[in-house]
N, C-alpha and C positions, 0 to 999 in steps of 0.2 A: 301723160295727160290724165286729166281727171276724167271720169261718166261725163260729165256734162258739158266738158270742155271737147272732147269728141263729139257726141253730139253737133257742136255747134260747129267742128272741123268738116263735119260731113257738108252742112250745107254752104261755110266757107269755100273750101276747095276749087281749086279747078275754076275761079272765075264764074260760079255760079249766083254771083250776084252781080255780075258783068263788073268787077275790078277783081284785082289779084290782093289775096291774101296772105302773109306768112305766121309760120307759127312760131309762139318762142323769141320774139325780135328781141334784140338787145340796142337801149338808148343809153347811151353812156355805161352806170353799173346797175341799171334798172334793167327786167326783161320783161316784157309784155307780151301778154298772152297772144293776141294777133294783132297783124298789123298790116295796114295796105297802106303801101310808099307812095304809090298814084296819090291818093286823097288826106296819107297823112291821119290817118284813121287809125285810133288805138282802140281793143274790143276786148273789156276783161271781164274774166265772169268771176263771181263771188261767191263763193263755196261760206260756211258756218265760220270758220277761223276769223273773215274778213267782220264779223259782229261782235269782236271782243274788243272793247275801247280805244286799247296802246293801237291794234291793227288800224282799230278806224281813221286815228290820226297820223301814224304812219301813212295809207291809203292816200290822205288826201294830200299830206306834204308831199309824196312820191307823184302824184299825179299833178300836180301845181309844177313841179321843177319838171317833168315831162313836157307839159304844157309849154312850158317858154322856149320849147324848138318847133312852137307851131302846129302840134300835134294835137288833134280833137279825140275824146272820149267817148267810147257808150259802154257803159255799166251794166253788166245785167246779171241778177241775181241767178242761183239754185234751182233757185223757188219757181221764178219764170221760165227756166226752164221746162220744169217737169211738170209746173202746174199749167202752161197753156204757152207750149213754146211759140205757137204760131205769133203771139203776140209780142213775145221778144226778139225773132226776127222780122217782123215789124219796126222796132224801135229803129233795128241796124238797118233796115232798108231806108225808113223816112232818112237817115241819118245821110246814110250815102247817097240818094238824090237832093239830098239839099246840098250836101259840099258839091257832086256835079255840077250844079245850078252856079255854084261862084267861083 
């Protein structure tokens, strides 16, 4: 795992967002950085690599054929990380009580 992907394991873990997370999942020949099976929640974080073009569009055709097994996204950059993590688990929380909600 990367800095920041640990990071983000710590506060995953152990159902610290009241759903279970795993690391590493594998969908088909894709593996996604975490994932909670309960809600169907893919959670990838973006390191420098993912801002070189071919990546970019790799990223989004990877995450589009993810997509059509139902699988929701949240995206969270580096940046957000180290520049104001609280805000980016934010994003993942808003994210996880909205799928609760349906």
């Amino acid at each position: 795992m990367t800095s920041t992907e640990k990071i983000v394991w710590t506060h995953l873990r152990k159902k610290q967002l009241g759903c279970r997370f795993l690391r590493q999942y594998s969908v088909d020949h894709f593996v996604i950085d975490f994932y909670s099976p309960e809600l169907k929640l893919a959670i990838e974080i973006d390191g420098d690599v993912h801002k070189v073009p071919e990546n970019k569009e790799y990223d989004k055709a990877r995450q589009k054929y993810i997509e059509g097994f139902g699988i929701k996204f949240v995206r969270i950059k580096n940046e957000e990380i180290f520049g104001n993590a609280d805000l980016a688990f934010e994003k993942i929380i808003k994210e996880i009580d909205k799928l609760k909600k349906s």
